[in-house]
C-alpha positions as CSV (number, residue, x, y, z in Angstrom):
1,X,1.7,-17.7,-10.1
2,X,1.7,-18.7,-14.1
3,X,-1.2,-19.4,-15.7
4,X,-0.5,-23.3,-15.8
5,X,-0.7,-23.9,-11.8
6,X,-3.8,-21.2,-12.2
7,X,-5.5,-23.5,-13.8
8,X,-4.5,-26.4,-12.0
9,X,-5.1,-25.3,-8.8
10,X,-9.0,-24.0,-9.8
11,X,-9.4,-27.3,-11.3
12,X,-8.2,-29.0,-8.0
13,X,-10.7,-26.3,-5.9
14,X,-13.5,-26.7,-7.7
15,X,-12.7,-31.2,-7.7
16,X,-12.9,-30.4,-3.8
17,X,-9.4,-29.9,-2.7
18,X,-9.2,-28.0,0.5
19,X,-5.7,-27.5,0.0
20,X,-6.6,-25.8,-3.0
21,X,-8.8,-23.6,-2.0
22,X,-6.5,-22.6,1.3
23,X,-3.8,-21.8,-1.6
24,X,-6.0,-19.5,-3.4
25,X,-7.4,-18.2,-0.1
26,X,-3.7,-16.9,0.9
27,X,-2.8,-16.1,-2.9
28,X,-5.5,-14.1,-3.6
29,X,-7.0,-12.5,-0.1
30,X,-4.5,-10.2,-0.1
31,X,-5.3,-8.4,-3.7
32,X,-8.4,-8.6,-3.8
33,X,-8.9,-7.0,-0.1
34,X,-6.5,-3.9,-1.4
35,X,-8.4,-3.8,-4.7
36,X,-11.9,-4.0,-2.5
37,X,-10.4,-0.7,-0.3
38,X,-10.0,1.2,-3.1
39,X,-13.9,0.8,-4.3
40,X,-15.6,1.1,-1.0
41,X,-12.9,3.1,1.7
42,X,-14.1,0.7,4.3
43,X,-12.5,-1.9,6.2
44,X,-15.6,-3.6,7.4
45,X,-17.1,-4.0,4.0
46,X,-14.6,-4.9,2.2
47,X,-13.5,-7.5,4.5
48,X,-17.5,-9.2,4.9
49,X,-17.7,-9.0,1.3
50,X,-14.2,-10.7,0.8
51,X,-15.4,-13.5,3.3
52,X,-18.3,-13.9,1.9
53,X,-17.5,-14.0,-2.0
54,X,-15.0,-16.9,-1.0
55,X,-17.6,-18.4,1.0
56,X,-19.9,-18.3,-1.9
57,X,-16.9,-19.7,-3.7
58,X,-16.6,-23.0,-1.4
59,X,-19.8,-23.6,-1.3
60,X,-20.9,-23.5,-5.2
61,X,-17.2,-24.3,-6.5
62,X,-18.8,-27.8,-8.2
63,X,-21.0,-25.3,-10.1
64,X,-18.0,-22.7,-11.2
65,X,-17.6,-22.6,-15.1
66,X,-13.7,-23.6,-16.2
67,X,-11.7,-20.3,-15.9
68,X,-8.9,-19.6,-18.1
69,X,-7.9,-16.7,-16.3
70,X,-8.0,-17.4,-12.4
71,X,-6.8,-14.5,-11.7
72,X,-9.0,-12.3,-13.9
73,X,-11.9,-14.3,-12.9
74,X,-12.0,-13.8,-9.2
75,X,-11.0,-9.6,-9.9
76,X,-14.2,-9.4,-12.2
77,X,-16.1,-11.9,-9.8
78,X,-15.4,-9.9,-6.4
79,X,-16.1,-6.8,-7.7
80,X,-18.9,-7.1,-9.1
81,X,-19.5,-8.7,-5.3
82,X,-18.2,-5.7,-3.7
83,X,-20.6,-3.1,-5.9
84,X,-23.6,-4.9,-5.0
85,X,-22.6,-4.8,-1.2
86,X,-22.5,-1.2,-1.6
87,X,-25.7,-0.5,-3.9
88,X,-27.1,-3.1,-1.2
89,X,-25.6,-0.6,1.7
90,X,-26.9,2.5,-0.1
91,X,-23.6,4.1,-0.6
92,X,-23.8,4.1,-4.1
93,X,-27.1,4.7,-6.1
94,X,-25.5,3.0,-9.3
95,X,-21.7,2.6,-10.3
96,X,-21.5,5.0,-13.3
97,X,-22.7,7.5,-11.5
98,X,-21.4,7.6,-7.6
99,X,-18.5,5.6,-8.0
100,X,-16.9,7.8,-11.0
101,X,-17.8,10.6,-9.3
102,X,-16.5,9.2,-5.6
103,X,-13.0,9.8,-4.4
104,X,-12.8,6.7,-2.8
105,X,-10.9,4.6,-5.2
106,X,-7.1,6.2,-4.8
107,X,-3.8,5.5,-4.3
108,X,-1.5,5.9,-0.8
109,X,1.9,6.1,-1.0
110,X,3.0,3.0,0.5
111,X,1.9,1.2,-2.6
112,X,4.2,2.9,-4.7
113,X,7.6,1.4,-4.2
114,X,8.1,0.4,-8.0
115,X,11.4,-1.8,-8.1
116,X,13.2,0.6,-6.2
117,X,13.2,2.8,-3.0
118,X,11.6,5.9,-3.7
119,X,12.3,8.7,-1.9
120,X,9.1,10.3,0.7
121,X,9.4,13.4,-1.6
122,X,9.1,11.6,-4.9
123,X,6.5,8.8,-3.4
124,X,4.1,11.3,-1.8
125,X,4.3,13.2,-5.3
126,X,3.7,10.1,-7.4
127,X,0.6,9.4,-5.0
128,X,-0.7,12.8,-5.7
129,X,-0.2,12.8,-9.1
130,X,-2.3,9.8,-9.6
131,X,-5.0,10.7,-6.9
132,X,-5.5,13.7,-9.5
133,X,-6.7,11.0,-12.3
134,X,-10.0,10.3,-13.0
135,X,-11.7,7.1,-11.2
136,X,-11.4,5.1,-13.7
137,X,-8.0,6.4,-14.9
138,X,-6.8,5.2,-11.4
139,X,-8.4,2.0,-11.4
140,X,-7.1,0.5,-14.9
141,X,-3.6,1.9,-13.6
142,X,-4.0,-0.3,-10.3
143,X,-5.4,-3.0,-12.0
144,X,-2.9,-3.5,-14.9
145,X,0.3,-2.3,-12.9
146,X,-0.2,-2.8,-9.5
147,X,-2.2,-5.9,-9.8
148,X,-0.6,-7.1,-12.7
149,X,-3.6,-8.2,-14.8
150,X,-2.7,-8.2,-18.3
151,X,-5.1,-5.3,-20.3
152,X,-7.4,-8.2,-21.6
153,X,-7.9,-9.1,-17.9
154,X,-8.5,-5.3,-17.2
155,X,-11.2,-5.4,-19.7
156,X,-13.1,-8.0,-18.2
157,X,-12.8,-7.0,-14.8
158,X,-13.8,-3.4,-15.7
159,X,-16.3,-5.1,-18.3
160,X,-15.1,-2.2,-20.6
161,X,-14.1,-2.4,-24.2
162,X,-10.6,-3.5,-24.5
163,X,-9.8,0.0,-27.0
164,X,-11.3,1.8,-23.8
165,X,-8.8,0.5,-21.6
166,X,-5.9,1.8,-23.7
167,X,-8.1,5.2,-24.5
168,X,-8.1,5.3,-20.4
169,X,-4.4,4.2,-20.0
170,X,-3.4,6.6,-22.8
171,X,-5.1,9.8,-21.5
172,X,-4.2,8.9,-17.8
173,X,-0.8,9.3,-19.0
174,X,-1.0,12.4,-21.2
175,X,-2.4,13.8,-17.8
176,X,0.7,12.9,-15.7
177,X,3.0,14.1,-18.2
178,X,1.3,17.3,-18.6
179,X,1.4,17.7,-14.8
180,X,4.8,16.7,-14.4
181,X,6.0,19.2,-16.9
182,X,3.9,21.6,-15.4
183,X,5.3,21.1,-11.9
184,X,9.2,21.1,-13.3
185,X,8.4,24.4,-15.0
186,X,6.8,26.0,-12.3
187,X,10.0,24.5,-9.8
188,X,12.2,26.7,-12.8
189,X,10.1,30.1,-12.0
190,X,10.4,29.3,-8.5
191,X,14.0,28.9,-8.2
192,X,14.3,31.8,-10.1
């Protein structure tokens, strides 16, 4: 969706338009329910919190701000949502602490078909090379490539400098070339 029927369509949701808000119901469930998984694990929460946060959007959507970036906007929105849940659930005593430390937020190999049929070999690797990232390594890769937010949007979402999402981007990927090139050696050795 481009950033002009975004806007068009929040302005229509938040004028009243059911239709509207059934659009960015189906557009955005979806995302935003595989985003959720990755910060709690758990089906159940995810998917009260989900209903609830577009409840809560329904009902106060005459009070919303104007949102540039819809998209952005609801990311930031639900997951800030989704954290309170959890502090509220006592899984998590405060996000810098038990959710960089947690494993939860990772990556399964089905979400990795990029463009083209990977092999199960090359998919399960891929999968465990990124589960060896940090948490927030993982989550500004999910956000910017496999959710498409732009690394302004990733920013906001994160609420993180916009320099520390390219420091997190850049070292994430100095770690999976260092690993790949340490796996391809030791495949040499082994071969040998």
């Amino acid at each position: 969706m481009n950033t002009f029927s975004e806007k068009s369509l929040w302005e229509l949701f938040t004028e009243g338009d059911q239709n509207a808000f059934s659009s960015l119901f189906k557009t955005y469930y979806p995302q935003l329910y595989s985003y959720g998984i990755k910060i709690s694990s758990d089906q159940f929460i995810t998917e009260d919190c989900l209903q609830n946060f577009f409840i809560y959007l329904h009902k106060n959507r005459g009070k919303i701000r104007k949102v540039d970036h819809v998209k952005s906007y609801l990311f930031t929105s639900f997951r800030r949502a989704i954290l309170k849940s959890l502090k509220k659930e006592r899984q998590f005593s405060s996000y810098d602490t038990s959710f960089e430390l947690g494993q939860s937020f990772g990556f399964s190999p089905e979400e990795l078909k990029i463009e083209q049929e990977l092999s199960h070999i090359k998919t399960t690797t891929l999968a465990v090379l990124l589960n060896s990232l940090s948490t927030r390594q993982r989550e500004v890769i999910y956000l910017k490539y496999y959710s498409g937010l732009s690394t302004k949007d990733t920013m906001e979402v994160m609420d993180i400098s916009y320099q520390s999402v390219l420091n997190t981007l850049q070292k994430a990927f100095t770690k999976l070339r260092n690993e790949i090139e340490d796996r391809e050696i030791s495949a040499v050795f082994e071969k040998t």
